[in-house]
Backbone bond lengths (Angstrom), bond angles and torsions (degrees), N, CA, C in turn:
res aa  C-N    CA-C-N  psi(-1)  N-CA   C-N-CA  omega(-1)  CA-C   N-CA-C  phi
1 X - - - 1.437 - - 1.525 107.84 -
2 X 1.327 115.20 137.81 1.547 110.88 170.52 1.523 99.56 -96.03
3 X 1.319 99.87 -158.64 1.249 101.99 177.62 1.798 101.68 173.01
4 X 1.422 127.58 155.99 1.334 116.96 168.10 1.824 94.63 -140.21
5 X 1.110 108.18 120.41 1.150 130.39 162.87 1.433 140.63 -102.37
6 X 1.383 111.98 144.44 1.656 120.80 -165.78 1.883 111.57 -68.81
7 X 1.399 118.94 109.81 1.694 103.86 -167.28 1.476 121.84 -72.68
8 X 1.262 89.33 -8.65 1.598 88.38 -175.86 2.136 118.00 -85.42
9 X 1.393 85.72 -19.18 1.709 115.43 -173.72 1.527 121.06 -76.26
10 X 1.640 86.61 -61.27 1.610 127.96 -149.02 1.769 106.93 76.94
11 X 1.450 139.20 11.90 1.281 109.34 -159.64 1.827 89.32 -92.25
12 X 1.228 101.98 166.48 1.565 117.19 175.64 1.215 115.82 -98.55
13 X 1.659 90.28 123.31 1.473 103.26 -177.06 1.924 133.56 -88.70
14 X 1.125 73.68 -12.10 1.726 92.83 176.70 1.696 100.40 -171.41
15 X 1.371 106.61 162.38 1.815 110.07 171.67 1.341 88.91 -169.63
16 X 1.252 104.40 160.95 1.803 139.89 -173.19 1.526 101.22 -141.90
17 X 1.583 90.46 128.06 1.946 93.66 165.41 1.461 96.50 -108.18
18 X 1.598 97.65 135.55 1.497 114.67 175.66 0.964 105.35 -78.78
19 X 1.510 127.18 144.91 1.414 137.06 -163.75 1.819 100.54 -156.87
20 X 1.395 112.71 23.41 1.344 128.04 166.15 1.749 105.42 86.22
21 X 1.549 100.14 -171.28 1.403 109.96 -165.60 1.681 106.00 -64.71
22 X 1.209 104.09 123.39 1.712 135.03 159.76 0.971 129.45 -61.22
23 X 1.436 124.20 148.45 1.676 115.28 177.65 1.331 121.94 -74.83
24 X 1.376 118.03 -2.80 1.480 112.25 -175.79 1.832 96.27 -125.58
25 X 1.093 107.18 65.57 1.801 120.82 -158.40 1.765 82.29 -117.98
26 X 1.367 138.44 30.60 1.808 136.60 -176.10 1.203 96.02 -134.65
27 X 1.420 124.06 5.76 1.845 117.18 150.72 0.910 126.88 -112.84
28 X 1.619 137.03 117.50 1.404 132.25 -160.24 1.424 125.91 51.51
29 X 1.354 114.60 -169.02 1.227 133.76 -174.11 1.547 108.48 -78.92
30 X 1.514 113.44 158.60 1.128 106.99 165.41 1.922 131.44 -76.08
31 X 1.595 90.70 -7.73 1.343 99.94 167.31 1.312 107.91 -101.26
32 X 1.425 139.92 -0.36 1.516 113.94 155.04 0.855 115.85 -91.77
33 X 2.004 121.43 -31.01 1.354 101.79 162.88 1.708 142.93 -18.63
34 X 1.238 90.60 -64.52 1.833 112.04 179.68 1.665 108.27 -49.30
35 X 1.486 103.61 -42.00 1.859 101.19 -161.96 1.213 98.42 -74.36
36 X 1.364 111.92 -32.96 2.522 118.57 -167.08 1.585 75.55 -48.53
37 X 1.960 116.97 -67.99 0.837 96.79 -113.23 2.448 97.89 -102.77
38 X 1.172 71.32 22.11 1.770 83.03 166.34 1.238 120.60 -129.95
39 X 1.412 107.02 8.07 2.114 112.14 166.93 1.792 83.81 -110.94
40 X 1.527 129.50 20.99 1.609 93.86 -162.45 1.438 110.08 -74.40
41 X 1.408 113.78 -12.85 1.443 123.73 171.53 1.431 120.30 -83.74
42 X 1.479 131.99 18.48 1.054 132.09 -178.36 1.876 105.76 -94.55
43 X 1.736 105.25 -36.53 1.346 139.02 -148.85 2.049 94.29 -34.01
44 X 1.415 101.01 131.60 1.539 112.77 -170.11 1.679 126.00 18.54
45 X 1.589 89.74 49.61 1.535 115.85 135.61 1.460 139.44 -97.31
46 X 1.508 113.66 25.85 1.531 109.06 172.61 1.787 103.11 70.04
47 X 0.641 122.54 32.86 1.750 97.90 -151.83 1.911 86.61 -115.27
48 X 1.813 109.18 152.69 1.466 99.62 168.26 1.447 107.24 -136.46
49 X 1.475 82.16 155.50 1.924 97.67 -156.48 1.847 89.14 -103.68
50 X 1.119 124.48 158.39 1.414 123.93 -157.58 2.059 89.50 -157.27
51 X 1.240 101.38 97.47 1.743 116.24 170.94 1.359 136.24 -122.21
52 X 0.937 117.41 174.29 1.504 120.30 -156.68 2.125 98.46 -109.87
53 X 1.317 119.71 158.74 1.785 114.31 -175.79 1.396 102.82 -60.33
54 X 1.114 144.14 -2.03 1.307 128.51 160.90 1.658 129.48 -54.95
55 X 1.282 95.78 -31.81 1.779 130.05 -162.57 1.930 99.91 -93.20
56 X 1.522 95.15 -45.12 1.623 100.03 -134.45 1.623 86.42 -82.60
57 X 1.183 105.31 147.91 1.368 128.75 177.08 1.339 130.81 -152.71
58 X 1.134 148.69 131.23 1.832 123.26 161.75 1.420 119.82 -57.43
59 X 1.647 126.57 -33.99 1.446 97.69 177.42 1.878 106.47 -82.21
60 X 1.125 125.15 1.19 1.531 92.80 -178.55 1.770 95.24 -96.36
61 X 1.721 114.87 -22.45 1.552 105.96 -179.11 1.811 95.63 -45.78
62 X 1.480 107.59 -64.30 1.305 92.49 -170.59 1.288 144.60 -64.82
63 X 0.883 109.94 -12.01 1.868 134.72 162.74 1.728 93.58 -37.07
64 X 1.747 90.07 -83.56 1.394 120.10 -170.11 1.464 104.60 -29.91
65 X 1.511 135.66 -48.17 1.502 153.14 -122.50 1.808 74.62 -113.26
66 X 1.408 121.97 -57.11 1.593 108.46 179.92 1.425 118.08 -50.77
67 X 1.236 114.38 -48.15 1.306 124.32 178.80 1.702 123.88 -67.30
68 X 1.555 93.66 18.55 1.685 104.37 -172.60 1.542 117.28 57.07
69 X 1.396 135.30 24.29 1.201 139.10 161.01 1.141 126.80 -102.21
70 X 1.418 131.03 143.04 1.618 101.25 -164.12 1.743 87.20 -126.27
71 X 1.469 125.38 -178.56 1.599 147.41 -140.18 1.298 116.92 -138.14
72 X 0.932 135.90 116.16 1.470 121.25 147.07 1.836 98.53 -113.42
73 X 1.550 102.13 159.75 1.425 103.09 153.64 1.921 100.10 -175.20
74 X 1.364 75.38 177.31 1.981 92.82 173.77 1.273 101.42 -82.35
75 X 1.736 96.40 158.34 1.396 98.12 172.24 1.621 95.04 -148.40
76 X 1.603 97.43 169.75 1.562 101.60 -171.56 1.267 105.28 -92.14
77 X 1.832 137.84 -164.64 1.496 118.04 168.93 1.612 103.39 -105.04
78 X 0.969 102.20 2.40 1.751 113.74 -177.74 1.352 112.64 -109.63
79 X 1.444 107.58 14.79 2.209 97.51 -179.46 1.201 98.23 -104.04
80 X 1.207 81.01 161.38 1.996 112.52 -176.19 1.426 116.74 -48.79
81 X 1.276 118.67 140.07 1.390 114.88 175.68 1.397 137.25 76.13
82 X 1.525 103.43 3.73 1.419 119.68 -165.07 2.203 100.39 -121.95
83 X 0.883 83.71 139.22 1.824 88.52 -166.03 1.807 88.92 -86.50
84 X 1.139 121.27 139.56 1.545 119.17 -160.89 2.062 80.91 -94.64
85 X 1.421 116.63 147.00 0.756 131.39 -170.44 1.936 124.12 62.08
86 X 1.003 112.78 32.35 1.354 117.35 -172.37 1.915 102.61 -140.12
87 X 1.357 104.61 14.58 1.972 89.10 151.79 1.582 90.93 -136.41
């Protein structure tokens, strides 16, 4: 189950039960998938989403950042897209 929840609350703001690979599973990751599509109600509300390296990426930060939402997350020293010594 995903889920995106309020941090200041804990209440849940949206959730998806995974029920395996999807037909529209040929855009992105399976962890940006989930965030587009459980912040899609956030879209240019200022609002910040706060994740763990499963999630975190540069193309979905920037997705997110188009859509007026902004990102934090962890990252590993070995993931994609990230210049090793440059955060």
């Amino acid at each position: 189950m995903w889920c995106l929840a309020d941090s200041t609350n804990g209440y849940v703001q949206n959730f998806d039960v995974y029920t395996g690979k999807g037909s529209n599973s040929s855009e992105g990751t399976l962890g940006s998938r989930v965030v587009l599509m459980l912040s899609d109600h956030l879209k240019h509300k200022n609002h910040h989403i706060y994740c763990d390296n499963f999630f975190t990426s540069p193309s979905l930060f920037k997705e997110l950042l188009e859509r007026g939402t902004y990102a934090c997350g962890t990252v590993r020293q070995n993931s994609k897209g990230f210049q090793r010594g440059t955060y």
